[in-house]
PDB file of N, CA, C and O in Angstrom:
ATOM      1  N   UNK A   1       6.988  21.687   7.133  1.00  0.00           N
ATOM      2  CA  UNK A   1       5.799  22.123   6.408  1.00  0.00           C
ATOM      3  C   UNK A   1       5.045  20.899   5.914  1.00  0.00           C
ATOM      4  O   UNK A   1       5.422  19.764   5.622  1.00  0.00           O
ATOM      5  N   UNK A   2       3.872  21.489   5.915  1.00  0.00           N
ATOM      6  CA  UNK A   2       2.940  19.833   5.864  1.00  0.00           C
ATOM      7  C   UNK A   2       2.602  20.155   4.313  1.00  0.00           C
ATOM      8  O   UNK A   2       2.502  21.270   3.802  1.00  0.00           O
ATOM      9  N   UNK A   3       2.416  18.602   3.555  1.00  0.00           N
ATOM     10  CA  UNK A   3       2.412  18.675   2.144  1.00  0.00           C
ATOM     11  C   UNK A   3       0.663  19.155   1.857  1.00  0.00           C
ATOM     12  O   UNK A   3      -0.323  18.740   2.466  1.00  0.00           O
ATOM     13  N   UNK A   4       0.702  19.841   1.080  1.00  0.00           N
ATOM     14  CA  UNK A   4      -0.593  19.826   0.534  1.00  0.00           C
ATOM     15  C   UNK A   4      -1.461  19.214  -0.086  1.00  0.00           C
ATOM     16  O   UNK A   4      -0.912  18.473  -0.902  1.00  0.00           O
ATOM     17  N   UNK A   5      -2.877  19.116  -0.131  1.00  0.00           N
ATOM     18  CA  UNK A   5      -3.692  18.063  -0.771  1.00  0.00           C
ATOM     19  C   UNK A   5      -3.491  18.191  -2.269  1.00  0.00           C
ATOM     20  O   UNK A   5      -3.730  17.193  -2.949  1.00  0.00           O
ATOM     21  N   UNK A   6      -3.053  19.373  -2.900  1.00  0.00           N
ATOM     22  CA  UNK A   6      -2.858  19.473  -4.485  1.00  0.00           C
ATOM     23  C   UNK A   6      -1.548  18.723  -4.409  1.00  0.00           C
ATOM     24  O   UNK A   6      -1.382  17.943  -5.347  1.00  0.00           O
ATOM     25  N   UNK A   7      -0.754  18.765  -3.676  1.00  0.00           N
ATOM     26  CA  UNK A   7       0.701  17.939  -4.083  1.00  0.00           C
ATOM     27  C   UNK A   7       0.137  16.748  -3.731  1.00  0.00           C
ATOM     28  O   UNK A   7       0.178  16.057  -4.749  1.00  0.00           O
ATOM     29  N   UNK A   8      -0.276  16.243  -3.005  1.00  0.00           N
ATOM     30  CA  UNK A   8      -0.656  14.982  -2.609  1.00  0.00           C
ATOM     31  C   UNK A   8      -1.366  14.498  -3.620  1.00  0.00           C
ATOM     32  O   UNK A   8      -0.795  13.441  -3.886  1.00  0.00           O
ATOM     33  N   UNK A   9      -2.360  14.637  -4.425  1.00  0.00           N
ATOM     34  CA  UNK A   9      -3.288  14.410  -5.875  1.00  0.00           C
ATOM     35  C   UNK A   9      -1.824  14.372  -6.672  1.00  0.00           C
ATOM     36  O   UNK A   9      -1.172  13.353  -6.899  1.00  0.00           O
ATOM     37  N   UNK A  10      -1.608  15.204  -6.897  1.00  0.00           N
ATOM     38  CA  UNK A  10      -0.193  15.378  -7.892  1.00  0.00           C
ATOM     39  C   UNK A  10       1.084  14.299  -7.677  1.00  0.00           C
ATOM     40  O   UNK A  10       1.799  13.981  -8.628  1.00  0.00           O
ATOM     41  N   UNK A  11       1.235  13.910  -6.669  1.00  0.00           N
ATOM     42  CA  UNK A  11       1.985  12.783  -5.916  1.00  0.00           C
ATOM     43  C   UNK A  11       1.078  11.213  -6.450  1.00  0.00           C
ATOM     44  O   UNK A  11       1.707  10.229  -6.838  1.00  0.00           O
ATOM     45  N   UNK A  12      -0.269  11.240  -6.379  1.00  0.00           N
ATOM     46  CA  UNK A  12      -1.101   9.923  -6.581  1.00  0.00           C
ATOM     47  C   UNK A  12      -1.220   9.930  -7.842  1.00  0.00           C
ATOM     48  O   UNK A  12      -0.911   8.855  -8.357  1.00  0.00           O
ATOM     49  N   UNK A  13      -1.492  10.586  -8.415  1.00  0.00           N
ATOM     50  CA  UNK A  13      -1.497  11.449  -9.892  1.00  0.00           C
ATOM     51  C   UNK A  13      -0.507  10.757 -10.998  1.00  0.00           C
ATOM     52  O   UNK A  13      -0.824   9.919 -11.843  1.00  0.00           O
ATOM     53  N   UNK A  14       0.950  11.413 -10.728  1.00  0.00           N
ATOM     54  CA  UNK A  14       2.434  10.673 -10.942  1.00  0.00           C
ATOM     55  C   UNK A  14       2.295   9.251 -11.383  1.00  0.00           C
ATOM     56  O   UNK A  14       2.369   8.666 -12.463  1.00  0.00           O
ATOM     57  N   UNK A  15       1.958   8.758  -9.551  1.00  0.00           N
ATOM     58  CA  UNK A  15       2.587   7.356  -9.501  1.00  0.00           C
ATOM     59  C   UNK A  15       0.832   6.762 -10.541  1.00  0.00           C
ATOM     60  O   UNK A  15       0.838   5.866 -11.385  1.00  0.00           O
ATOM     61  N   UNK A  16       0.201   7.166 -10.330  1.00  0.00           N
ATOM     62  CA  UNK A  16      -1.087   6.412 -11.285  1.00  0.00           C
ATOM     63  C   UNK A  16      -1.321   4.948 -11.117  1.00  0.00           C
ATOM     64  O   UNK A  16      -1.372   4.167 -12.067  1.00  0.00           O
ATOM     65  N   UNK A  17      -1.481   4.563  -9.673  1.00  0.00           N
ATOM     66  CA  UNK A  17      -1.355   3.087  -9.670  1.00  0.00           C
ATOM     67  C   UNK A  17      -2.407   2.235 -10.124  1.00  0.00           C
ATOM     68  O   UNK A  17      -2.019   1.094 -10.375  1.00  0.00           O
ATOM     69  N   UNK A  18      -4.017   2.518 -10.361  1.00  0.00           N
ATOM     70  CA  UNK A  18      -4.768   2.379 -11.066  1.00  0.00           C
ATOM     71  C   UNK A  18      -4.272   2.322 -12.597  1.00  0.00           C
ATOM     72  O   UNK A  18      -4.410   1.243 -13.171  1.00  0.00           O
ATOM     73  N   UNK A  19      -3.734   3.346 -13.266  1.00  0.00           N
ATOM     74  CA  UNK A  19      -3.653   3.146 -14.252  1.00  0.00           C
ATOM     75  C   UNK A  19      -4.741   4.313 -15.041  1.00  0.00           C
ATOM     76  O   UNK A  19      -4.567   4.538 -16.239  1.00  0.00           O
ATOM     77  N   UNK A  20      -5.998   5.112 -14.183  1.00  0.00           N
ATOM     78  CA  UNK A  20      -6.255   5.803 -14.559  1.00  0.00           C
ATOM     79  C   UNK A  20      -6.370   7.009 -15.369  1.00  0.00           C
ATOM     80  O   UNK A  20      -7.277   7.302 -16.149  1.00  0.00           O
ATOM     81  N   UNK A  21      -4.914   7.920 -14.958  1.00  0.00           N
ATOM     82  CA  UNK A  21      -4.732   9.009 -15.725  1.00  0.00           C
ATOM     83  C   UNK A  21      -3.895   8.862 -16.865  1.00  0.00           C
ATOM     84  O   UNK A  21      -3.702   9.816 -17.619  1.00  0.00           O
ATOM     85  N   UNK A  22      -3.115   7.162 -17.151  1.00  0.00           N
ATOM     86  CA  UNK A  22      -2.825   6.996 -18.274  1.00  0.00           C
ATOM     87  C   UNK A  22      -4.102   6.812 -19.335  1.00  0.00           C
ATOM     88  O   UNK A  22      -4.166   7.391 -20.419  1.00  0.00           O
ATOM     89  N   UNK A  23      -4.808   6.165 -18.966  1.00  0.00           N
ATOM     90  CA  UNK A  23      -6.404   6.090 -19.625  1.00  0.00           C
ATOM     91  C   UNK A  23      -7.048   7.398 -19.669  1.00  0.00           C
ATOM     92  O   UNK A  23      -8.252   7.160 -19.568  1.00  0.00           O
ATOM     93  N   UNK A  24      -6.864   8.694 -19.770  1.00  0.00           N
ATOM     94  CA  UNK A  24      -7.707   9.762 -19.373  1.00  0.00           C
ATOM     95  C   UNK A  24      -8.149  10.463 -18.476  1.00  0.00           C
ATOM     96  O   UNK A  24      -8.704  11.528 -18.748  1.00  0.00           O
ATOM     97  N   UNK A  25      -8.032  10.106 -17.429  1.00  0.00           N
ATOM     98  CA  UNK A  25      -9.206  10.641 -16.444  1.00  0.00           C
ATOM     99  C   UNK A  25      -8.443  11.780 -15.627  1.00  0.00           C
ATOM    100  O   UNK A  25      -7.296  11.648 -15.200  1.00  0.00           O
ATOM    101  N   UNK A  26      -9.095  12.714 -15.497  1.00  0.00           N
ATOM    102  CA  UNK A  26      -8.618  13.884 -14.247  1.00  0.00           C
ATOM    103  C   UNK A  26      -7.414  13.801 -13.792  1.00  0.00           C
ATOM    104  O   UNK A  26      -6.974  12.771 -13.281  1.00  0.00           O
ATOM    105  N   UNK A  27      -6.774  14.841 -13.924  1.00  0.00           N
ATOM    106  CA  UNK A  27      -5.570  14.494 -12.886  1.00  0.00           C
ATOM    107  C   UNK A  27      -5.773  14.359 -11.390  1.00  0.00           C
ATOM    108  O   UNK A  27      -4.883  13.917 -10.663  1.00  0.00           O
ATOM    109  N   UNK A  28      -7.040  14.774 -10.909  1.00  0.00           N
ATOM    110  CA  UNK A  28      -7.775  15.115  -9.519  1.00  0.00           C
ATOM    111  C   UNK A  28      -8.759  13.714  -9.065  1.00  0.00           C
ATOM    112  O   UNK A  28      -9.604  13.654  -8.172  1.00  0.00           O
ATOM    113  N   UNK A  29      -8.368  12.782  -9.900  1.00  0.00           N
ATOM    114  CA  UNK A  29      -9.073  11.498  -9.722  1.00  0.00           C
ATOM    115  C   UNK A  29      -8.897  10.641  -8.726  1.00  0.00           C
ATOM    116  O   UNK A  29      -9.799   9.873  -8.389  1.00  0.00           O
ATOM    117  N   UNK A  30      -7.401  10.673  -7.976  1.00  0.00           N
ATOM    118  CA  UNK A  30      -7.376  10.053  -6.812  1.00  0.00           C
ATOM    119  C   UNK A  30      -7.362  11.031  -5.633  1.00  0.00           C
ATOM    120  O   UNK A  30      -6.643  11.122  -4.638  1.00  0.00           O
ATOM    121  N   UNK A  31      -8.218  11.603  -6.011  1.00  0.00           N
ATOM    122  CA  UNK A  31      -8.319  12.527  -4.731  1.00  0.00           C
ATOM    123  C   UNK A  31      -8.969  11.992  -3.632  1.00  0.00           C
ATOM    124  O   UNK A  31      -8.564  12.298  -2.511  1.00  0.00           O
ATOM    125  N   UNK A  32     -10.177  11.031  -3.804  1.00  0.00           N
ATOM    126  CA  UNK A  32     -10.688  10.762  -2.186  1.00  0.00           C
ATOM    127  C   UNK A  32      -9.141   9.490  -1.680  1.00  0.00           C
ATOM    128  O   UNK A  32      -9.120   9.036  -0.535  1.00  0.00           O
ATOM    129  N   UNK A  33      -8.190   9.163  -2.551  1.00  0.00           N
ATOM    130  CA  UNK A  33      -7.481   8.210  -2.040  1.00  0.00           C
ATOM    131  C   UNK A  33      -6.105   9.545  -1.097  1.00  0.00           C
ATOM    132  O   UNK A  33      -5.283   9.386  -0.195  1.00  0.00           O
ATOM    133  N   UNK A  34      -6.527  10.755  -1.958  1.00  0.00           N
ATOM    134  CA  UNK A  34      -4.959  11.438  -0.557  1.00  0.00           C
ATOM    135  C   UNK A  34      -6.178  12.358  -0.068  1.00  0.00           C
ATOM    136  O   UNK A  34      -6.307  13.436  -0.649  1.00  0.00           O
ATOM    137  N   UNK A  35      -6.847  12.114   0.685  1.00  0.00           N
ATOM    138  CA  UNK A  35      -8.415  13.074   1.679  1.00  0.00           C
ATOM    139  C   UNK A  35      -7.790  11.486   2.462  1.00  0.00           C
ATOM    140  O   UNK A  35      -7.359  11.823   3.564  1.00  0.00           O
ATOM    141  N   UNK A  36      -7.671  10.496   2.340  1.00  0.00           N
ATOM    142  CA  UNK A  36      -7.703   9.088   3.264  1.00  0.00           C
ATOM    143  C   UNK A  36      -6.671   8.853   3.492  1.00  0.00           C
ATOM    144  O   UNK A  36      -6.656   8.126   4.485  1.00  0.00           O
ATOM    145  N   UNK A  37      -4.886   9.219   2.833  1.00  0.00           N
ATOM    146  CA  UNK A  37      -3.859   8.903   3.130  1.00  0.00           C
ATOM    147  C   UNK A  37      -3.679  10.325   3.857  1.00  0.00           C
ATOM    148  O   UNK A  37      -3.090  10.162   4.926  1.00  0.00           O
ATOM    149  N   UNK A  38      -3.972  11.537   3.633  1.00  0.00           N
ATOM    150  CA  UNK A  38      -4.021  12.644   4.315  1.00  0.00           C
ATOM    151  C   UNK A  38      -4.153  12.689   5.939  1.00  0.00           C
ATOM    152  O   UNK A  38      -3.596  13.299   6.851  1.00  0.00           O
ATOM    153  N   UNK A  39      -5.445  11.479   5.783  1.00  0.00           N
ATOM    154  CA  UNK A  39      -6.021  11.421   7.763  1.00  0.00           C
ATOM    155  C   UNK A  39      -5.245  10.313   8.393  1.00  0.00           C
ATOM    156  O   UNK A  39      -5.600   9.636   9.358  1.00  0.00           O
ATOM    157  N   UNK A  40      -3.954  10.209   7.602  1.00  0.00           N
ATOM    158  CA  UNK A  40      -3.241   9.127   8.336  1.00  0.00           C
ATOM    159  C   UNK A  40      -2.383   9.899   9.978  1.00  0.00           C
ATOM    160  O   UNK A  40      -2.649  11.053  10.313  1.00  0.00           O
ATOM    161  N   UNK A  41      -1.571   9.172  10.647  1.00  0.00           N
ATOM    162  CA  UNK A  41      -0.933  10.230  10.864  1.00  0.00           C
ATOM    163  C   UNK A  41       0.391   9.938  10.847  1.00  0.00           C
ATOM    164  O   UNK A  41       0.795   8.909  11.390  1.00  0.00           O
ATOM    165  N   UNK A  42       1.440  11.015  10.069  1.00  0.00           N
ATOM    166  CA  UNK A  42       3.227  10.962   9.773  1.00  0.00           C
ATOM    167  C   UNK A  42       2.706  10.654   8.331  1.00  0.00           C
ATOM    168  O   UNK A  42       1.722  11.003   7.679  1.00  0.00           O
ATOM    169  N   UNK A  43       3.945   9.736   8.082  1.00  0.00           N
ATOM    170  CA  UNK A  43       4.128   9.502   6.536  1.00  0.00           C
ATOM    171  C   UNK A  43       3.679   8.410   6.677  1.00  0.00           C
ATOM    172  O   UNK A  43       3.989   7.692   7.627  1.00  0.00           O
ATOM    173  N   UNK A  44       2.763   8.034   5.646  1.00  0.00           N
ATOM    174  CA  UNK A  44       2.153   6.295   5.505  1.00  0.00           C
ATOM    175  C   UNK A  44       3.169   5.419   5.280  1.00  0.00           C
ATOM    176  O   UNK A  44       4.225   5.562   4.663  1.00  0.00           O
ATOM    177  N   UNK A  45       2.536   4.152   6.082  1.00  0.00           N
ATOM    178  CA  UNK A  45       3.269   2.933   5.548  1.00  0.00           C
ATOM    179  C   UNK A  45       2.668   2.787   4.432  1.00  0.00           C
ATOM    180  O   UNK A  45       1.697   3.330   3.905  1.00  0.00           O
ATOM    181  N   UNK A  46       3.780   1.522   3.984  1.00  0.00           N
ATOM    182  CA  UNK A  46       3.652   0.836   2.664  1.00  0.00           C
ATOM    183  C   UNK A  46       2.186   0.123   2.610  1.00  0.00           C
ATOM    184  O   UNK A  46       1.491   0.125   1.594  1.00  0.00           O
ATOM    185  N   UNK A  47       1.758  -0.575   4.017  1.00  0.00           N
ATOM    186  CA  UNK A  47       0.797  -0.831   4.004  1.00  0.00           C
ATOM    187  C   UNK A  47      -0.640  -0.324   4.066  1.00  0.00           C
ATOM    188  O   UNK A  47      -1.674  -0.787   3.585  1.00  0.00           O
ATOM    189  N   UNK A  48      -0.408   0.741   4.783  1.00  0.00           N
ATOM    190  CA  UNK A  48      -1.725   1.738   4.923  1.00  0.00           C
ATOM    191  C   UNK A  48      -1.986   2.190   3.092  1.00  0.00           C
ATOM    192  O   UNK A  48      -3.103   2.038   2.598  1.00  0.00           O
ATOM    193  N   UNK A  49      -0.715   2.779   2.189  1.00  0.00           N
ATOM    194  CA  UNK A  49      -1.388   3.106   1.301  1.00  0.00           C
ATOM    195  C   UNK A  49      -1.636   1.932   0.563  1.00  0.00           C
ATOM    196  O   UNK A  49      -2.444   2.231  -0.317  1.00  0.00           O
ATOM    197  N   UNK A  50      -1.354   0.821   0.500  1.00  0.00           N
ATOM    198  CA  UNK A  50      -1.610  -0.073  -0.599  1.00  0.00           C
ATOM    199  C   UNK A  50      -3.530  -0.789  -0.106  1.00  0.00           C
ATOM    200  O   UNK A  50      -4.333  -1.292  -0.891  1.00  0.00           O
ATOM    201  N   UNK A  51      -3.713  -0.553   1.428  1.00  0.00           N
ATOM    202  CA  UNK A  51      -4.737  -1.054   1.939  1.00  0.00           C
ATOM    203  C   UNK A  51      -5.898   0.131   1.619  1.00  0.00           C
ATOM    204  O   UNK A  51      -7.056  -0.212   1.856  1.00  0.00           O
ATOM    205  N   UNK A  52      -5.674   1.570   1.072  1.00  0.00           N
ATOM    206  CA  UNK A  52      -6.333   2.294   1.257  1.00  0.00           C
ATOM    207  C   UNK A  52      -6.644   1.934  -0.262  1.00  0.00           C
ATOM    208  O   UNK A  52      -7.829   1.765  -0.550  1.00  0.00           O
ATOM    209  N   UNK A  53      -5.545   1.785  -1.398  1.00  0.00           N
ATOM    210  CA  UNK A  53      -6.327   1.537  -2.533  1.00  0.00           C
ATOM    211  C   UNK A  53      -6.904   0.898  -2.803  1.00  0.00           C
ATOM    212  O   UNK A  53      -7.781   1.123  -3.637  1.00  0.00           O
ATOM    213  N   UNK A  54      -6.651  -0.655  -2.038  1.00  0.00           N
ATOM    214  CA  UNK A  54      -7.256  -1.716  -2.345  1.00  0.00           C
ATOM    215  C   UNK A  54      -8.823  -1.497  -1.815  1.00  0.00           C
ATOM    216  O   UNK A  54      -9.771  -1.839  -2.521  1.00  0.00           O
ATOM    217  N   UNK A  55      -8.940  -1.090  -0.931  1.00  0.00           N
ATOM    218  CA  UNK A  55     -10.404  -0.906  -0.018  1.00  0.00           C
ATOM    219  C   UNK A  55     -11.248   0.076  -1.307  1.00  0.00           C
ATOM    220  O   UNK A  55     -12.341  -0.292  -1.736  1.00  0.00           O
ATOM    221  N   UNK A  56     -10.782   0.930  -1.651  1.00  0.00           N
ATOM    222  CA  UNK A  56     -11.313   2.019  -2.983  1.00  0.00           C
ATOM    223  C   UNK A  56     -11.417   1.213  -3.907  1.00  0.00           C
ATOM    224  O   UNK A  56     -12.531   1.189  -4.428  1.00  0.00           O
ATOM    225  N   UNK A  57     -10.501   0.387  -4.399  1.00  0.00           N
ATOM    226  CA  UNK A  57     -11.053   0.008  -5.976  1.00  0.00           C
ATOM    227  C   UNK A  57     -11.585  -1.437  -5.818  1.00  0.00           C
ATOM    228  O   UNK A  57     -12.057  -2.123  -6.725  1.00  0.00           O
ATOM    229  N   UNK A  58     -11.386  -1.902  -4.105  1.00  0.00           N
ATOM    230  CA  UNK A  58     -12.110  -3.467  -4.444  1.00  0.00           C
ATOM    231  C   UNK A  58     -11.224  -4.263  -5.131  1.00  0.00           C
ATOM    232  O   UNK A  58     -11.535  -5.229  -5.827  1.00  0.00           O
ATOM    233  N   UNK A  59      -9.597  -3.648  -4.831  1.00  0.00           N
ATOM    234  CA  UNK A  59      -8.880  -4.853  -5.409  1.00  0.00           C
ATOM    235  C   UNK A  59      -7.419  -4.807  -4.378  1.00  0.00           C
ATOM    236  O   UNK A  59      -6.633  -3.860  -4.406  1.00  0.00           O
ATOM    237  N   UNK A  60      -7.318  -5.557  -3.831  1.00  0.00           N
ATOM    238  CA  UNK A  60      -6.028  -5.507  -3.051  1.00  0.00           C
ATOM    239  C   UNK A  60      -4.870  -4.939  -3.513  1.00  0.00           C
ATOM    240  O   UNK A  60      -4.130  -4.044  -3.106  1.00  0.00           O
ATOM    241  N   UNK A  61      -4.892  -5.810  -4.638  1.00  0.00           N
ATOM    242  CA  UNK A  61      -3.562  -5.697  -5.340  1.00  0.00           C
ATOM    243  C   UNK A  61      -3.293  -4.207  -6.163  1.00  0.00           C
ATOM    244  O   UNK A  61      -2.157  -3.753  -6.302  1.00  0.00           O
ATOM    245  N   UNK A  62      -4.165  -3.724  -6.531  1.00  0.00           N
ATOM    246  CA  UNK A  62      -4.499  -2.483  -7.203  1.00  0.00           C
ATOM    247  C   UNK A  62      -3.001  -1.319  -7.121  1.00  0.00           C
ATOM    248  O   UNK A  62      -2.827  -0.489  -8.013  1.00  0.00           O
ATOM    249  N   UNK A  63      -2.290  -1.416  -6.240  1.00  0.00           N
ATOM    250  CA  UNK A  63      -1.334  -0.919  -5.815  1.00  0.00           C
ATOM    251  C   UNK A  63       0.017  -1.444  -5.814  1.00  0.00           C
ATOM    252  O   UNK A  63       0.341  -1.799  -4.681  1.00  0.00           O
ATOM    253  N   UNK A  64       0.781  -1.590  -6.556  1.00  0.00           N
ATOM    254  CA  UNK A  64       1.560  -2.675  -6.077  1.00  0.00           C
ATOM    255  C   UNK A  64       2.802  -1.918  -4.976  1.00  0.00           C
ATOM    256  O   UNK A  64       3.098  -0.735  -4.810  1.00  0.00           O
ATOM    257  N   UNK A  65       3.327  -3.168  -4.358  1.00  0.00           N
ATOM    258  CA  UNK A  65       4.522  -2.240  -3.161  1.00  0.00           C
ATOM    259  C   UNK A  65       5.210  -1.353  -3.408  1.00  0.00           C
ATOM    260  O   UNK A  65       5.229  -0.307  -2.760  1.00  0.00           O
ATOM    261  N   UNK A  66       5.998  -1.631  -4.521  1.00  0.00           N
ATOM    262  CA  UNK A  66       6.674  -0.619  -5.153  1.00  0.00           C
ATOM    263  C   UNK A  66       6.154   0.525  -5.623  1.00  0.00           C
ATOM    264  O   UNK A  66       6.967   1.435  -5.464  1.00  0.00           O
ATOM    265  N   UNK A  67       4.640   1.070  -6.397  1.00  0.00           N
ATOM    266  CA  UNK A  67       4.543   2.240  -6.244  1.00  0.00           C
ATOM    267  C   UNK A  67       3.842   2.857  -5.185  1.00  0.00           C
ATOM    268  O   UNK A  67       3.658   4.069  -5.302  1.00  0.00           O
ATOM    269  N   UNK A  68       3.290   2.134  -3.899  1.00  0.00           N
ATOM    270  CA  UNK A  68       3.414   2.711  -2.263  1.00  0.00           C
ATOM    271  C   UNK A  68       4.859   3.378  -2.165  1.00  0.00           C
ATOM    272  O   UNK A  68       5.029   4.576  -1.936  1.00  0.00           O
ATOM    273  N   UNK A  69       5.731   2.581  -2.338  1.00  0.00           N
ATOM    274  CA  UNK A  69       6.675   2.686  -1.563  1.00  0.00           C
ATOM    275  C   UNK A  69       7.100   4.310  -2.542  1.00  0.00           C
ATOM    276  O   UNK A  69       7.147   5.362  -1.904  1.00  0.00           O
ATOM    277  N   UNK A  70       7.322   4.313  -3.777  1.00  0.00           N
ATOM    278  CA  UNK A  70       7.523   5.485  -4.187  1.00  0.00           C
ATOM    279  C   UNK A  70       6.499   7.222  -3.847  1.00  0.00           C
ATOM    280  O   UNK A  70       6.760   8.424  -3.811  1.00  0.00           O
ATOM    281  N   UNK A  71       5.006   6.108  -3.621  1.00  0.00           N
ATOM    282  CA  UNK A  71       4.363   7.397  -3.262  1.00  0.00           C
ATOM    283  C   UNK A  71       5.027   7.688  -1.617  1.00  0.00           C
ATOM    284  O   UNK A  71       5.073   8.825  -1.149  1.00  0.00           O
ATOM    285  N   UNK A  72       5.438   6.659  -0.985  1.00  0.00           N
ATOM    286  CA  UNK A  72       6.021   7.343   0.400  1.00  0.00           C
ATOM    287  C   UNK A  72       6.531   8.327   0.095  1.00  0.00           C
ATOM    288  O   UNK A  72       6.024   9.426   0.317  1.00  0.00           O
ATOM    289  N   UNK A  73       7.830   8.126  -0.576  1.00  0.00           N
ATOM    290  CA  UNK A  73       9.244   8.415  -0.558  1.00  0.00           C
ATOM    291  C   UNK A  73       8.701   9.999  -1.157  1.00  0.00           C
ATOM    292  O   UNK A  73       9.326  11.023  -0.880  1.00  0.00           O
ATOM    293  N   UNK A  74       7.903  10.002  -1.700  1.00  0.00           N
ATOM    294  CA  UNK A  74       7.587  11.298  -2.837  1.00  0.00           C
ATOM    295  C   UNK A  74       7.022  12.256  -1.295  1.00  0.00           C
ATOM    296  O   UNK A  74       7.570  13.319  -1.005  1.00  0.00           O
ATOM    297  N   UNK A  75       5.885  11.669  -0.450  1.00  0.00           N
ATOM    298  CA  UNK A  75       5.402  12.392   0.488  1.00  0.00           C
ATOM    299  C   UNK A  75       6.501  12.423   1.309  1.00  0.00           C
ATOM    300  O   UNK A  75       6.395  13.641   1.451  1.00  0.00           O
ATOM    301  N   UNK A  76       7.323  12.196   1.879  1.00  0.00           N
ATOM    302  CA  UNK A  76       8.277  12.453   2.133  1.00  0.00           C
ATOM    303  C   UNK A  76       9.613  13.648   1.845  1.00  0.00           C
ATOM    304  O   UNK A  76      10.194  14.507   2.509  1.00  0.00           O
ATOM    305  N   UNK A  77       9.656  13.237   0.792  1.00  0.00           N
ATOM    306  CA  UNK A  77      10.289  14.580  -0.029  1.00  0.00           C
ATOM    307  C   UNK A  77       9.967  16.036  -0.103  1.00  0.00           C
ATOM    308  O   UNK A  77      10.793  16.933  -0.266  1.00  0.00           O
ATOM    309  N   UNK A  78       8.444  16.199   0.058  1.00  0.00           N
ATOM    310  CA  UNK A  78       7.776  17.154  -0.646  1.00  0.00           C
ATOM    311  C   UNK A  78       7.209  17.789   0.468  1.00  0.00           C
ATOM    312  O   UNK A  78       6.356  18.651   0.257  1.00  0.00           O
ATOM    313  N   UNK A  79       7.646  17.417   2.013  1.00  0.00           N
ATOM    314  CA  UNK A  79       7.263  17.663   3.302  1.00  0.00           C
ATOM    315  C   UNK A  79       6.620  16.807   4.379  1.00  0.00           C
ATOM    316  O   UNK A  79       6.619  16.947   5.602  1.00  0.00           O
ATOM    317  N   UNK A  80       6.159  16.026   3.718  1.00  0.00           N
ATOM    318  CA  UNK A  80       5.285  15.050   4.578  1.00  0.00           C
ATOM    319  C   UNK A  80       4.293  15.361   4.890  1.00  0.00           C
ATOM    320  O   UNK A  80       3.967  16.451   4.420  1.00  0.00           O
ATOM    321  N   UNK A  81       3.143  14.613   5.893  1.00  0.00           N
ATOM    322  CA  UNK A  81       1.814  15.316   6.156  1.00  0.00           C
ATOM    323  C   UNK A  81       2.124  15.524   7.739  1.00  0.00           C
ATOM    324  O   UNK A  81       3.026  14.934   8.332  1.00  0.00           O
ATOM    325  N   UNK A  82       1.467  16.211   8.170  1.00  0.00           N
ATOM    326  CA  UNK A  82       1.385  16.544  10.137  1.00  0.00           C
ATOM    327  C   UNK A  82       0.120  16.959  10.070  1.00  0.00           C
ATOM    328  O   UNK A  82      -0.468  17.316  11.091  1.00  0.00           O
TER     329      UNK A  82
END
């Protein structure tokens, strides 16, 4: 079963690698970032998601490996995408 875009927000959401939804904002705030890890195809690398945030916020680093690597492991868990 393929994960859904609300688990997937809820998955980006969690890990908050911005730092955003500790600051306030939407829980639905990284949504154009899983609409872009969504059109991947399988489960993202470490690199695809850390390159997808960095390209969004204009900061490479914005992501660090370790919470890629947990948002994998989470899309993974929760079904993966197909």
């Amino acid at each position: 079963m393929a994960i859904s875009r609300d688990a997937l927000i809820t998955i980006l959401a969690e890990a908050d690698p911005a730092g955003l939804i500790a600051a306030g904002a939407p829980h639905d705030e990284y949504s154009a970032e899983a609409d872009a890890i969504a059109s991947l195809e399988g489960i993202p690398t470490l690199t695809e998601i850390t390159s997808i945030f960095g390209v969004h916020f204009e900061d490479p680093g914005i992501c660090r490996r370790e919470t890629a690597r947990w948002i994998a492991e989470q899309i993974a868990a929760r079904g993966g995408i197909h």
